[in-house]
C-alpha positions in Angstrom: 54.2 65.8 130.7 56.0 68.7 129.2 59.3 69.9 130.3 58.2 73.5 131.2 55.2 71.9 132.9 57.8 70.0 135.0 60.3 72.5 135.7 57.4 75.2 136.9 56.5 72.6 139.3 59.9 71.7 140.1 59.5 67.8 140.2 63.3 67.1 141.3 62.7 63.8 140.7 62.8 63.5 137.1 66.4 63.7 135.6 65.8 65.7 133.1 64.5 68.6 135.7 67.5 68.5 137.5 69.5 69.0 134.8 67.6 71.7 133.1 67.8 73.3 136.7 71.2 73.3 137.1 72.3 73.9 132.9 69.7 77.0 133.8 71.6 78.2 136.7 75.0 77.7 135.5 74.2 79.5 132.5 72.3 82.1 134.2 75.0 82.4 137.0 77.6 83.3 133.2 75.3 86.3 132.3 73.4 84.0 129.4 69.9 85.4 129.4 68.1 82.1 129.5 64.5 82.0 127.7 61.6 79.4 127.9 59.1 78.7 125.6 56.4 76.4 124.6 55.6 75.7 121.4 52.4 73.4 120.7 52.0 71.1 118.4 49.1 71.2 117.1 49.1 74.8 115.8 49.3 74.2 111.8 53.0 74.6 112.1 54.3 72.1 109.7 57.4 71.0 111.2 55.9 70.8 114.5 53.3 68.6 112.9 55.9 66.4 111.2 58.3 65.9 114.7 54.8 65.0 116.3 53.9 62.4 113.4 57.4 61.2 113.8 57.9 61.1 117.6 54.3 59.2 118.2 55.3 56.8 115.5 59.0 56.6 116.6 57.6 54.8 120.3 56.3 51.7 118.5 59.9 50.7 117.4 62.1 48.6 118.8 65.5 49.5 120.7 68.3 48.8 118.6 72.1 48.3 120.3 73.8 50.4 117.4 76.0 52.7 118.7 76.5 56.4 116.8 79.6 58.8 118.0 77.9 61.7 119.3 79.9 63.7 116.7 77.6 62.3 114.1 74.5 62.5 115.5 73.5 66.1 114.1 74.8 65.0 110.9 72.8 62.0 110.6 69.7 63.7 112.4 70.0 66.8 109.6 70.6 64.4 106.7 67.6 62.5 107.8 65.2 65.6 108.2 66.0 66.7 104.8 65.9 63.1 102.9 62.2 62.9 104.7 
C-alpha cells in the first residue's frame, strides 16, 4: 500500500501514518506549505524504473547487523546511486 493511499484513509495504525500525520501538522502548524504527490512507477521515468528494479530486488536479501552512522547514510546512498 502506498503511503498517500494510507494517510487519505487515515490508517492510525501503521507507524509510518502517525508519523507523517504528526511531521505534517507540526510543519503545517510552522507556516511550511506541505505538498503530496504521487509519482508512479511505471511511467517511463528512468529513475523511477531503476528505484523499482532496485527495491523489488532489494526484498530477497538478507538482513545484515552492520551498523552505518546516520551521518553517512546519504553519502553512501549518493555514492552508490552514481557508481550504479
Amino acid at each position: 500500500m502506498s503511503s498517500l493511499e494510507a494517510i487519505s484513509g487515515f490508517k492510525l495504525e501503521i507507524d509510518i501514518v502517525q508519523n507523517i500525520i504528526k511531521d505534517y501538522t507540526h510543519l503545517a502548524n510552522s507556516g511550511k506549505a506541505i505538498i503530496l504527490c504521487w509519482i508512479p512507477i511505471h511511467v517511463n521515468i528512468r529513475g523511477n524504473e531503476m528505484a523499482n528494479t532496485a527495491a523489488k530486488s532489494a526484498v530477497s536479501l538478507p538482513i545484515t547487523n552492520m551498523k552505518l552512522p546516520v551521518r553517512e547514510l546519504i553519502p553512501c546512498v549518493c555514492k552508490f546511486c552514481i557508481d550504479v
